[in-house]
MDTraj code that builds the backbone (N, CA, C; nanometers):
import mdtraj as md
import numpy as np

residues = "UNK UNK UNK UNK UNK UNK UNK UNK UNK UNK UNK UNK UNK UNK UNK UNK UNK UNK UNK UNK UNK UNK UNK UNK UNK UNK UNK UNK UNK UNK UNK UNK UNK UNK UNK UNK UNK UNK UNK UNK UNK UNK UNK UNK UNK UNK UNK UNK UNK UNK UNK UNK UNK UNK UNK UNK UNK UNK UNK UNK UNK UNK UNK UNK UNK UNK UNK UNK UNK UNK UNK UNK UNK UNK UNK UNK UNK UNK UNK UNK UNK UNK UNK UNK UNK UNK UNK UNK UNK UNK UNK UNK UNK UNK UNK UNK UNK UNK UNK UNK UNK UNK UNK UNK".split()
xyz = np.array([
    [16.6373, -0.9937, 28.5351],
    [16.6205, -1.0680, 28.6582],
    [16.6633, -1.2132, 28.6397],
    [16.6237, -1.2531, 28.5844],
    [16.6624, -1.4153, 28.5051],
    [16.8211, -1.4167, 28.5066],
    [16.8835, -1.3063, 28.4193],
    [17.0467, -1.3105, 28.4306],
    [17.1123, -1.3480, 28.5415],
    [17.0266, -1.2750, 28.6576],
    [17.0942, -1.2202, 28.7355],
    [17.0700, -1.3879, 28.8721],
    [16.9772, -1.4722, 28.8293],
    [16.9647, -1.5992, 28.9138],
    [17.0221, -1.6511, 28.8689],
    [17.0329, -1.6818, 28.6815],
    [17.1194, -1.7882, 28.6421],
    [17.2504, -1.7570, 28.6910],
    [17.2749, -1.5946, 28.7351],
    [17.4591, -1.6108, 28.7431],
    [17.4594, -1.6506, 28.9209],
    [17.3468, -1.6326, 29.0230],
    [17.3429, -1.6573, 29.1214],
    [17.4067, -1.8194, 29.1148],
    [17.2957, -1.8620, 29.0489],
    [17.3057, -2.0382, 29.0250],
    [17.4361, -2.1026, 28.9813],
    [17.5374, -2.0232, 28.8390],
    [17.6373, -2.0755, 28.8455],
    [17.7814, -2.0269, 28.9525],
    [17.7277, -1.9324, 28.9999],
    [17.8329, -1.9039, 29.1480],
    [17.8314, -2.0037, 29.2211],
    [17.7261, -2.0424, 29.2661],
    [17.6633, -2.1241, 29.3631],
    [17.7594, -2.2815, 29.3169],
    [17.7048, -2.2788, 29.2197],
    [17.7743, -2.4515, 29.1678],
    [17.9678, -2.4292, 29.1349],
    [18.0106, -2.3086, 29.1184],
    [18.1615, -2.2821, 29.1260],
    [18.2071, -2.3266, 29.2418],
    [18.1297, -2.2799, 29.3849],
    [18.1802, -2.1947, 29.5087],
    [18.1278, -2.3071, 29.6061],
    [18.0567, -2.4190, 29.5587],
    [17.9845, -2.4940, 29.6420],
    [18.1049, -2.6152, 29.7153],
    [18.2128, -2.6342, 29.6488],
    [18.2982, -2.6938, 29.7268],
    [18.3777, -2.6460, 29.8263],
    [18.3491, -2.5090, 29.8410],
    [18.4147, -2.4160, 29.9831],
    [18.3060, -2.3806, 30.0349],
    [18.2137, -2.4041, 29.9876],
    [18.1063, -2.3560, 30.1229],
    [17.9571, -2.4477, 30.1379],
    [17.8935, -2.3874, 30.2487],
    [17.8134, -2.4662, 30.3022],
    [17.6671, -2.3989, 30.3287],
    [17.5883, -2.4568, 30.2662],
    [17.4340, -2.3564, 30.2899],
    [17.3660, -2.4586, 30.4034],
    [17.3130, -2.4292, 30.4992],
    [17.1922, -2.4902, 30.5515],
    [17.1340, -2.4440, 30.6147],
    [16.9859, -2.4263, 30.5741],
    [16.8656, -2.3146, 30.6756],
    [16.8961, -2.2836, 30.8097],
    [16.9441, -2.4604, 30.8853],
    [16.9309, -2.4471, 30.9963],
    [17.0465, -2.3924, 31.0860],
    [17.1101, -2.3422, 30.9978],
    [17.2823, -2.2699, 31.0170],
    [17.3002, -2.1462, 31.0177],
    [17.3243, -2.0425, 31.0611],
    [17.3296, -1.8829, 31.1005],
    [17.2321, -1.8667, 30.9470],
    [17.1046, -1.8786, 30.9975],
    [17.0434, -1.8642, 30.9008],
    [17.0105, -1.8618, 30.7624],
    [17.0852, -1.9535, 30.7446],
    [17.0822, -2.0048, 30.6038],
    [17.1985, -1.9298, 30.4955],
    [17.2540, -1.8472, 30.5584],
    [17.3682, -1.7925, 30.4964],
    [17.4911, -1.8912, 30.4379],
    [17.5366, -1.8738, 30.3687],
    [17.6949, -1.9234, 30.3040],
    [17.7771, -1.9244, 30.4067],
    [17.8293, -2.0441, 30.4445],
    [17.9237, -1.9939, 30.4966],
    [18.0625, -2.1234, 30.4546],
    [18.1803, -2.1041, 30.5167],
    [18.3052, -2.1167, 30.5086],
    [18.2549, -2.3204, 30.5164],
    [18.2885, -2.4162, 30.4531],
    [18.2827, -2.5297, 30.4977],
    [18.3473, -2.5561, 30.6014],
    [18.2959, -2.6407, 30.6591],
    [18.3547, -2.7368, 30.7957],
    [18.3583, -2.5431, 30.9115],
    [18.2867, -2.4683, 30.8799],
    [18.3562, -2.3638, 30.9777],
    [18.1733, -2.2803, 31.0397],
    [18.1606, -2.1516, 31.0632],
    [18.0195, -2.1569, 31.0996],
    [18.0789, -1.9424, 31.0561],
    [18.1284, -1.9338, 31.0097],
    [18.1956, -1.8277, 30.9297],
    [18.1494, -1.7708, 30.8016],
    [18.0338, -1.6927, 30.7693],
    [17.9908, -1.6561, 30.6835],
    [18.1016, -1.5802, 30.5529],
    [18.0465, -1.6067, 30.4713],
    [18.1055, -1.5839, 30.3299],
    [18.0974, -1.4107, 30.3296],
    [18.0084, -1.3815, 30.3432],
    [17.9880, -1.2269, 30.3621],
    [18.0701, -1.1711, 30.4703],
    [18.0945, -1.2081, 30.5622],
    [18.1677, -1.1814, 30.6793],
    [18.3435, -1.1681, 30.6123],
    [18.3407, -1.2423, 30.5121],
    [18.5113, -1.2378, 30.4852],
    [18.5275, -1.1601, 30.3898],
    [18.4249, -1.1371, 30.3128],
    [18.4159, -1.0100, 30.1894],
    [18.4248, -0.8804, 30.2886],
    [18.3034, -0.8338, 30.3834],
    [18.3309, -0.7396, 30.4209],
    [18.4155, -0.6878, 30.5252],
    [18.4823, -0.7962, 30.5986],
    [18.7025, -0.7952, 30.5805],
    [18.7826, -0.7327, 30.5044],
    [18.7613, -0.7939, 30.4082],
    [18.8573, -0.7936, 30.3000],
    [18.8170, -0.5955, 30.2427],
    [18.6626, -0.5644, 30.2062],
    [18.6599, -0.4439, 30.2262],
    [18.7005, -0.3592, 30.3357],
    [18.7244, -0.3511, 30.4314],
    [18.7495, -0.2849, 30.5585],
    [18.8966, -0.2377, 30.5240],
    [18.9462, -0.3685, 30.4456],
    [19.1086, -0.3138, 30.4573],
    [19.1553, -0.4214, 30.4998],
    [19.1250, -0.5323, 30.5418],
    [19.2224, -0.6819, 30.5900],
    [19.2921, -0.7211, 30.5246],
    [19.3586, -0.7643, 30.5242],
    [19.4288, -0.8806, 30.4286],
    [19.4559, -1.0197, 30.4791],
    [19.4454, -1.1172, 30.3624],
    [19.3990, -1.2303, 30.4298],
    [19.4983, -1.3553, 30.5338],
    [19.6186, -1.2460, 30.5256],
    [19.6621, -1.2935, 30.6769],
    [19.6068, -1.2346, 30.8243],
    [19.5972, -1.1417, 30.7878],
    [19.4610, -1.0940, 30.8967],
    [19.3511, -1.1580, 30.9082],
    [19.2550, -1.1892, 30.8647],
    [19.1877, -1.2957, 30.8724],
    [19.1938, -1.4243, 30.8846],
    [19.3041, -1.4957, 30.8291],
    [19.3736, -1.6057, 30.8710],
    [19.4130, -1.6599, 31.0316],
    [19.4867, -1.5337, 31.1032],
    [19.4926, -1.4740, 31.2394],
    [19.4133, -1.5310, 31.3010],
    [19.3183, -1.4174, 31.2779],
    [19.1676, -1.4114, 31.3460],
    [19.1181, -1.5136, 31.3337],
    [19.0975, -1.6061, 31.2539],
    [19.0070, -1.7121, 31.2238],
    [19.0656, -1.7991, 31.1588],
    [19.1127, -1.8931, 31.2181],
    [19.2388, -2.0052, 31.2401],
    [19.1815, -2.0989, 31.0974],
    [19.0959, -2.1274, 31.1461],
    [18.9961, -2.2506, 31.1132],
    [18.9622, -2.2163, 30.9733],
    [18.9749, -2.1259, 30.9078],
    [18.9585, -2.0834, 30.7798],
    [19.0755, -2.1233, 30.6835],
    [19.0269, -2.1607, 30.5594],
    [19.1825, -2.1898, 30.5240],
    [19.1842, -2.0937, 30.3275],
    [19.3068, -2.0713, 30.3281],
    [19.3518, -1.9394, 30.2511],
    [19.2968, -1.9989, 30.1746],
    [19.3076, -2.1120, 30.0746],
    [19.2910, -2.1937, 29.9442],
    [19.1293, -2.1601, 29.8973],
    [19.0913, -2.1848, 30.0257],
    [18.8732, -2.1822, 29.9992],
    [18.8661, -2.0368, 30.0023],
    [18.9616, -1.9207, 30.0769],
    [18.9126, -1.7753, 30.0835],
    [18.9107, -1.7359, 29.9419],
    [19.0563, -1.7598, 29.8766],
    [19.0694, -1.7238, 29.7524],
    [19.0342, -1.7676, 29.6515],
    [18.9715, -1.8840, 29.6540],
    [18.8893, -1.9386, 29.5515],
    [18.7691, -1.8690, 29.5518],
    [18.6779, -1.8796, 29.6497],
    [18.5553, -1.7777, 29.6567],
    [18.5375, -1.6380, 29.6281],
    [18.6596, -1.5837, 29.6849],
    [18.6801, -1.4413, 29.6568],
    [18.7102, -1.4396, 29.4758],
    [18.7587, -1.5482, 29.4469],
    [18.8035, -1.5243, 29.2729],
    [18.7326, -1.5421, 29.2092],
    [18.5960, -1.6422, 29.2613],
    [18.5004, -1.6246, 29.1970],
    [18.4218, -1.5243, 29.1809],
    [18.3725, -1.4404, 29.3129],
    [18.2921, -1.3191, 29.3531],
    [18.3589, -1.2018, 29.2496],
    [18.4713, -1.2400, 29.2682],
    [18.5055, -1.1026, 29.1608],
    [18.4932, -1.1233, 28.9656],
    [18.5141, -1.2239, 28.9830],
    [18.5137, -1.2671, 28.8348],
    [18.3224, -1.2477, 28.7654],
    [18.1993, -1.2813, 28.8743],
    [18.1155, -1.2517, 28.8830],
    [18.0585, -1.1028, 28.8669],
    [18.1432, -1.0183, 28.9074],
    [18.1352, -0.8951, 28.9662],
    [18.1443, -0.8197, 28.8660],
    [18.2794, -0.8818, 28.7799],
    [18.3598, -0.8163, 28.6383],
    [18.2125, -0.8490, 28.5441],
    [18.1424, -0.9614, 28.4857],
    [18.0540, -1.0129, 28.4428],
    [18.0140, -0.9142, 28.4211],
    [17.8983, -0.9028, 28.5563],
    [17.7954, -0.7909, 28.5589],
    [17.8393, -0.6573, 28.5365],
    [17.9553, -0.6149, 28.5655],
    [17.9914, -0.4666, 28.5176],
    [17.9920, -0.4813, 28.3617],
    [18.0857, -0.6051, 28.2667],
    [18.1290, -0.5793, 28.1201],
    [17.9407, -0.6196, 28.1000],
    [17.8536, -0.6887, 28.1428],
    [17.7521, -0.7012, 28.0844],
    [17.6373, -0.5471, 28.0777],
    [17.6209, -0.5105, 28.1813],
    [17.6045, -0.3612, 28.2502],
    [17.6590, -0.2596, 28.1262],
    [17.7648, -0.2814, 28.0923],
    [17.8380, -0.1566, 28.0441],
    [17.8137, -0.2072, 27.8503],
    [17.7861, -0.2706, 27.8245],
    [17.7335, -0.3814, 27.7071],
    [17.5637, -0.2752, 27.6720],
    [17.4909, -0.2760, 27.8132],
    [17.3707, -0.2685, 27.7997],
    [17.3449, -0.1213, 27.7737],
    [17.3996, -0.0605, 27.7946],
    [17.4582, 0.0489, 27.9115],
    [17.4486, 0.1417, 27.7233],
    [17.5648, 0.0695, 27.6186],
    [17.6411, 0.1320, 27.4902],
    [17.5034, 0.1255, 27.4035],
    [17.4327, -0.0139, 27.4072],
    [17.3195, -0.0686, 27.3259],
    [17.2274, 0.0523, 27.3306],
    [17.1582, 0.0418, 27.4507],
    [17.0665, 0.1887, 27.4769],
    [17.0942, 0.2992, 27.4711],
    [17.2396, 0.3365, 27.4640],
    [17.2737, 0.4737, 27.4211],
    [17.2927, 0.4683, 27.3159],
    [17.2998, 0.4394, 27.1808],
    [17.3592, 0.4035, 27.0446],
    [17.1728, 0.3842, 27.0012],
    [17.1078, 0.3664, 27.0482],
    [16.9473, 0.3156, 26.9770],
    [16.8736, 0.4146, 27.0421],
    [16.9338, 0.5161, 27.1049],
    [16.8541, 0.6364, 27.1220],
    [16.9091, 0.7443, 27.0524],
    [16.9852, 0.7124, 26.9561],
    [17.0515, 0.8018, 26.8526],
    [17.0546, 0.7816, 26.7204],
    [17.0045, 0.6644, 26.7142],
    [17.0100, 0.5875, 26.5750],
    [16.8236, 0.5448, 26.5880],
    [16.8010, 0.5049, 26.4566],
    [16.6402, 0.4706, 26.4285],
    [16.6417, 0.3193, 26.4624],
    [16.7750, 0.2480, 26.4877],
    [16.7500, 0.1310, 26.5063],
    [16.8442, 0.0859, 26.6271],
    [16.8251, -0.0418, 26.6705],
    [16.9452, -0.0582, 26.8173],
    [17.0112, -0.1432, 26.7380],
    [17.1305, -0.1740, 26.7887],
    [17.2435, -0.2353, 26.7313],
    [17.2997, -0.2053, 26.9026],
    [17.3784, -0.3660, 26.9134],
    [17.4397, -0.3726, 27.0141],
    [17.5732, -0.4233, 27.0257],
    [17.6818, -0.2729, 27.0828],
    [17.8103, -0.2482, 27.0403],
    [17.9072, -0.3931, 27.1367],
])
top = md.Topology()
chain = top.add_chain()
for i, resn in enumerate(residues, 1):
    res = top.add_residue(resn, chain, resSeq=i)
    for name in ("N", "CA", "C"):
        top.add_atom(name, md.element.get_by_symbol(name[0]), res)
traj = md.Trajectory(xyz[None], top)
């Protein structure tokens, strides 16, 4: 659980020059600076199948430089937790076979 705030926390301080938190703002969600465009809203775009001239389109006011910075972070985050996951993943299988853990 701890891992998983500290990596909240250094996303947060990566991603904080493209975006904008404030309670009193579509509810306190992330969103796009200078825009009222949630961060989640352009991820689950980008899942749907968009591409980010499609979104660009759609939402003028957005600009490519902050999409793809955020998005490069989210994924680079993403990779983290999978190679860390898959780390944890070898450890506990290898120390339920062996008398001792050792982590591969």
């Amino acid at each position: 659980m701890r891992l998983l705030k500290n990596m909240k926390k250094n996303l947060l301080n990566k991603i904080r020059p493209y975006i904008s938190i404030n309670r009193n703002v579509v509810n306190g969600e992330p969103l796009f600076k200078g825009t009222r465009i949630p961060v989640s809203f352009v991820v689950e775009q980008l899942s749907l199948g968009w591409n980010l001239k499609d979104i660009k389109k759609r939402h003028p006011e957005l600009n490519f430089y902050h999409i793809r910075k955020v998005v490069s972070f989210l994924s680079d985050e993403i990779t983290y937790l999978k190679n860390d996951e898959t780390k944890k993943e070898s450890s506990w299988t290898y120390s339920h076979r062996c008398s001792s853990t050792v982590t591969l």
